[in-house]
TIMI-39788 format. One record per residue (C-alpha): x, z, y. Coordinates in steps of 0.5 Angstrom, whole numbers, plus 500, padded with zeros to 3 digits. Example, Ala and Ser with C-alpha at 12.3 -4.5 7.8 and 13.67 -1.06 7.14 Angstrom:
# TIMI-39788
ATOM    xx    zz    yy
ATOM   525   516   491
ATOM   527   514   498
This chain:
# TIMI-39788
ATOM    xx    zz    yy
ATOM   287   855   155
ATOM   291   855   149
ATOM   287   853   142
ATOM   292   859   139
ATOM   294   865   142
ATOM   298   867   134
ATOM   305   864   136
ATOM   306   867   142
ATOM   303   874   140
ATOM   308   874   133
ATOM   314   872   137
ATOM   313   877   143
ATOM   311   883   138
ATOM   317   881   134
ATOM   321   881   139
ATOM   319   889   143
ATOM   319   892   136
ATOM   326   889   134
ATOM   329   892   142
ATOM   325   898   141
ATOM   328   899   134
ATOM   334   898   135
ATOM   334   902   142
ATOM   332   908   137
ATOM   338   907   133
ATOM   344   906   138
ATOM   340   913   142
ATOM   341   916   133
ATOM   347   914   134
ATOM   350   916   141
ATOM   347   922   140
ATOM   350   925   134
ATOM   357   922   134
ATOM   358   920   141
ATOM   355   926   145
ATOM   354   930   139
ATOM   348   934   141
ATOM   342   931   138
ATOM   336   936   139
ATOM   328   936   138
ATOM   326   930   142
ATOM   332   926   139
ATOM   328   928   132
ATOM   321   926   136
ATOM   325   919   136
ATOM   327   919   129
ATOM   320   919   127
ATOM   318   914   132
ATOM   322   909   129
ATOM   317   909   122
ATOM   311   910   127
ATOM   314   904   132
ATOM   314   900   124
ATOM   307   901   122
ATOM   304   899   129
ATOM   307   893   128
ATOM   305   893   121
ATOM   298   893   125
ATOM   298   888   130
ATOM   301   884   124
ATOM   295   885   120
ATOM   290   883   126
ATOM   294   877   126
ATOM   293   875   120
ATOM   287   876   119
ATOM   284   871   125
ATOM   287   875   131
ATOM   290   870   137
ATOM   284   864   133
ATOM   278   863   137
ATOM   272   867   134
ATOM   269   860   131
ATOM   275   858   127
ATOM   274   866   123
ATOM   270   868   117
ATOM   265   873   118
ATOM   268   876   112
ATOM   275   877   116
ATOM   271   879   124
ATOM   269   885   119
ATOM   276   887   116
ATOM   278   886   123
ATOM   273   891   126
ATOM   275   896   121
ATOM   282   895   123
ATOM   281   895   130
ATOM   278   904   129
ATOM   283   905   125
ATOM   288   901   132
ATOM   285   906   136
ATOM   286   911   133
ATOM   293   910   131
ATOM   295   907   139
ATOM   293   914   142
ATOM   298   917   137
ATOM   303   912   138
ATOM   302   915   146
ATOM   301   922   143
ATOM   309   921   140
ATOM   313   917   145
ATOM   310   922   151
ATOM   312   928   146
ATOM   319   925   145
ATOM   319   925   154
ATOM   318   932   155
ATOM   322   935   150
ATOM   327   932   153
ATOM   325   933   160
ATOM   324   941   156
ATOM   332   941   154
ATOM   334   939   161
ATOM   330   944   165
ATOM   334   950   168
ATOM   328   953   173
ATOM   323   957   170
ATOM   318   952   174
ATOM   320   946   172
ATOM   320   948   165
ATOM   312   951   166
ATOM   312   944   169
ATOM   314   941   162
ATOM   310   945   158
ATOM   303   945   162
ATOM   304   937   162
ATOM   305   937   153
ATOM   299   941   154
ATOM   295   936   159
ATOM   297   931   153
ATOM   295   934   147
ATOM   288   936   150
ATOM   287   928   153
ATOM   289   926   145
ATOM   284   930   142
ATOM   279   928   147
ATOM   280   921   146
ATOM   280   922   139
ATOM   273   926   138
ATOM   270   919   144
ATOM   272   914   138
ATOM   270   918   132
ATOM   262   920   136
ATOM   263   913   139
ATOM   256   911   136
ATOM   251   916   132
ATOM   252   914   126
ATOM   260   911   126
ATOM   257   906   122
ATOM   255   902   127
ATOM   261   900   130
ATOM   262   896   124
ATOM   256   893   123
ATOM   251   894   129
ATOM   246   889   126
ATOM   244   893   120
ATOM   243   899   125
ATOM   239   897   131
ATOM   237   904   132
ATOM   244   906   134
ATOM   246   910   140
ATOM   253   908   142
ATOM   257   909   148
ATOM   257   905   154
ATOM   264   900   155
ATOM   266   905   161
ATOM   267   910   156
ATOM   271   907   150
ATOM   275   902   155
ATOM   276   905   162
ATOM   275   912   161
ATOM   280   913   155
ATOM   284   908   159
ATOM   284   913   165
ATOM   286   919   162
ATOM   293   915   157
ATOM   294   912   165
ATOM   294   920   168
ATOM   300   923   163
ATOM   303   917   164
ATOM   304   918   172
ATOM   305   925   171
ATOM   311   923   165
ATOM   314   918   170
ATOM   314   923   177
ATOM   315   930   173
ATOM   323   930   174
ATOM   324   926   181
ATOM   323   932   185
ATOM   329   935   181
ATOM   333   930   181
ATOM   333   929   188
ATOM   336   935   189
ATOM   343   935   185
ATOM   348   937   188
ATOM   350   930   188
ATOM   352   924   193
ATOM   345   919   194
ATOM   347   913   190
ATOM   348   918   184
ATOM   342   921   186
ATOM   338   915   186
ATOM   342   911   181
ATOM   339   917   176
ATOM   331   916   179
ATOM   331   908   177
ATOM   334   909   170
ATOM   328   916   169
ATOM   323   911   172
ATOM   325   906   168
ATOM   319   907   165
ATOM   315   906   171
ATOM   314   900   167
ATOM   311   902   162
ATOM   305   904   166
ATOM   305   898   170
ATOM   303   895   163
ATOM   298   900   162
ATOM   294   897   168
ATOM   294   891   165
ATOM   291   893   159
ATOM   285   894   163
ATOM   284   887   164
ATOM   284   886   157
ATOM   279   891   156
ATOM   275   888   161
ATOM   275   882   157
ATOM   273   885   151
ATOM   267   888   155
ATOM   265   880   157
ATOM   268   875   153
ATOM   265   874   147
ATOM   271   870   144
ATOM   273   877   140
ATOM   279   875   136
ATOM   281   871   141
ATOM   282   877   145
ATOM   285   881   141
ATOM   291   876   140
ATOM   292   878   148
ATOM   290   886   146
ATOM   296   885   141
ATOM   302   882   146
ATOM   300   888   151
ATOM   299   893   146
ATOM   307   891   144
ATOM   309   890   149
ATOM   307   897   153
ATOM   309   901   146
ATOM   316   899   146
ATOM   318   898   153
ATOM   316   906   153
ATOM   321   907   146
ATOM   326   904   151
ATOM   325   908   157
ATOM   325   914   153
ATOM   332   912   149
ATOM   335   909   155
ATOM   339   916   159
ATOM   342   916   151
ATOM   346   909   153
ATOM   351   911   158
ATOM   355   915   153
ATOM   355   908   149
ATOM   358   905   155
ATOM   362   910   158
ATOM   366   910   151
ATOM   365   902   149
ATOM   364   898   155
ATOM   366   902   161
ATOM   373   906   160
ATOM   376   906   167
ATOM   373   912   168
ATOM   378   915   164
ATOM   385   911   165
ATOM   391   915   167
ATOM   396   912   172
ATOM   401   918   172
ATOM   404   924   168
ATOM   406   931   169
ATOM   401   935   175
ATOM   398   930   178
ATOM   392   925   175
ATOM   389   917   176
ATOM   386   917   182
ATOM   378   916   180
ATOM   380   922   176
ATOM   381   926   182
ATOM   375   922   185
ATOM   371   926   181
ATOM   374   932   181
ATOM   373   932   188
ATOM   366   935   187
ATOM   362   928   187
ATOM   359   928   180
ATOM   355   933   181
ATOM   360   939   177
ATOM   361   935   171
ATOM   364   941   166
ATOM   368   935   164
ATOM   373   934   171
ATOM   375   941   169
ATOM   382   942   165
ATOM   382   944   158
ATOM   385   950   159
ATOM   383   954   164
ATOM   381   961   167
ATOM   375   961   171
ATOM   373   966   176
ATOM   367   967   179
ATOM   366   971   185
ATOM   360   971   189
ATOM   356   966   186
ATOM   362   961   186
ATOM   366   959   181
ATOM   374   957   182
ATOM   378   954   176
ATOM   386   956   176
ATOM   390   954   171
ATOM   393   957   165
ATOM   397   951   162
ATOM   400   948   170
ATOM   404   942   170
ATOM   400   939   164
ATOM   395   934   163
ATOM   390   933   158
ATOM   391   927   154
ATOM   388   921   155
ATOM   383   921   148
ATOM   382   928   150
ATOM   379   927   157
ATOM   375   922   154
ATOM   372   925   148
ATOM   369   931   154
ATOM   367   926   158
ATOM   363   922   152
ATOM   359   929   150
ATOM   359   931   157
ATOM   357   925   162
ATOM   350   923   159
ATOM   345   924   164
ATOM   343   931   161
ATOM   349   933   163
ATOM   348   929   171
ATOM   341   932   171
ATOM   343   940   170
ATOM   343   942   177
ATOM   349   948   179
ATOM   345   955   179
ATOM   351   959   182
ATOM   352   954   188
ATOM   358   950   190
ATOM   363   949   185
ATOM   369   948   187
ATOM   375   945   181
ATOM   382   945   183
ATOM   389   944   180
ATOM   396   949   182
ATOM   402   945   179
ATOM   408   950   179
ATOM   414   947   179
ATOM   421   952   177
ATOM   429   950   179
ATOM   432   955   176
ATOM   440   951   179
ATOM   438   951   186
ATOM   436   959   185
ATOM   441   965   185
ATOM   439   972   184
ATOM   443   977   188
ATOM   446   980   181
ATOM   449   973   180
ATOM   451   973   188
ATOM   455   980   187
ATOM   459   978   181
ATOM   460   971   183
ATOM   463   976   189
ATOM   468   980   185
ATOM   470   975   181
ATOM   473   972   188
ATOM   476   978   191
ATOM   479   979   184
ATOM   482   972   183
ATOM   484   973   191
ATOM   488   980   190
ATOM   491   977   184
């Protein structure tokens, strides 16, 4: 066992709290300049980057204070300011995990295009709201009177609730809306009109934050050890890694989708390369073109009529024997090819995108007026 837990919990805090916070700005950013589409959840992000900053102030504090020592190196003076900043821990934990599982579903609420879906999303917002009140009235009523959670000794007469409650109960309903987060959208996405690899490709970056869930269970050891183990502040030192860490890979899963704009603009440009001119278009451009990419708006041309007709959509046209440039392809792309735009499943059908070239040589025409005075022409010059 190591003598202090203080190194370790300082880097690793540090570390989640500076990739969290940096995963927010570069979503801040690729929404509003790349995509272009910045909504409400990307506001509920906003606000977790100064939300995400003061729980790290809280987990600092708990550090200074003792928190990651063994029991006996700590003043008494110090074990009470850390009993008091552990209430208020609790309390701001719980609306750490209100924000962040907020900031899911009002993403998952923009994607929604079925009415079950979408009842789905705000029955879960409702589930997550009544499961923080709860959990704030269990700590709040945790012992009568409240006093005695700082100081049981000066209140030998106080009634609190057993550990089951405050720990593993608590525990259990924060697991339940994380579960429920993490399955809600596989079903609709398994059903995109989209090829199997793109289908799981999107499954495994939504359930990205599956991991967040895996260290919600380990959580519960450490619960289980400040139920056992009187060593207090040694620990809270582990109960400071974990609460980092389970915050912050969920900030990241959740800023996660907002990354591929960043990489198709700055990293991956192949999609967009173009080998020729005139009618036709690079291979891999007519690869997506070809129905594999779910009805992405953007492997329509930029100047088009589009006829429906029966539940189906046919796109011809109106600017034939040209190509959009390049830069302007790209532009689309970026705003279009986020996972919000992978993830909206067509209503109407199939969609079918094509491209007519029309082609005009006028020099091996000729019109029967020409052939007529092309024909009297010769009879005169042949009279004469």
């Amino acid at each position: 066992m190591f003598e202090t837990l203080q190194p370790a919990a300082y880097g690793v805090s540090t570390v989640f709290w500076t990739l969290s916070t940096t995963s927010i700005l570069l979503r801040i950013y690729s929404r509003r300049y790349v995509i272009k589409s910045f909504g409400w959840d990307d506001i509920c992000m906003s606000s977790i980057l100064f939300f995400n900053t003061a729980q790290e102030a809280i987990l600092y504090i708990f550090l200074h204070y003792g928190g990651g020592l063994h029991i006996a190196g700590v003043d008494t003076e110090n074990l009470l300011i850390l009993t008091k900043c552990l209430f208020a821990e609790e309390i701001y934990y719980i609306w750490m995990h209100f924000i962040i599982k907020t900031c899911f579903l009002l993403f998952y609420l923009r994607l929604s295009n079925t009415q079950r879906f979408t009842q789905s999303v705000y029955a879960t917002m409702a589930l997550n709201t009544i499961f923080t009140i709860t959990i704030w009235l269990i700590y709040c009523f945790q012992c009568t009177p409240l006093a005695a959670f700082f100081n049981a000794a000066a209140y030998p007469n106080a009634k609190c609730l057993s550990k089951a409650v405050s720990y593993y109960f608590v525990a259990s309903l924060s697991i339940t809306t994380d579960v429920i987060i993490l399955v809600l959208p596989i079903p609709t996405l398994w059903k995109l009109q989209a090829s199997v690899r793109r289908r799981i490709t999107l499954i495994a970056v939504i359930t990205f934050g599956g991991s967040a869930v895996l260290v919600s269970f380990l959580r519960l050891i450490v619960l289980h050890e400040f139920d056992v183990n009187p060593d207090f502040t040694y620990t809270l030192g582990k109960m400071v890694i974990i609460s980092a860490v389970e915050l912050d890979v969920a900030i990241m899963a959740a800023n996660a989708p907002s990354m591929k704009a960043l990489w198709l603009k700055y990293i991956s440009k192949k999609p967009f390369q173009s080998t020729t001119t005139g009618g036709n278009r690079s291979s891999s451009y007519r690869k997506e073109s070809s129905g594999d990419t779910n009805n992405e708006l953007s492997t329509i041309p930029a100047k088009s009529n589009r006829i429906k007709k029966s539940g189906h959509t046919r796109v011809t046209s109106a600017d034939c024997g040209t190509t959009p440039g390049v830069g302007e392809e790209q532009d689309q792309r970026w705003r279009n090819d986020s996972k919000e735009e992978l993830f909206q499943e067509s209503s109407g059908g199939i969609t079918v995108t094509s491209t007519v070239g029309v082609q005009s040589k006028r020099d091996t025409i000729t019109s029967p007026e020409l052939l007529n005075r092309q024909y009297f022409q010769f009879q005169k010059s042949s009279a004469v």
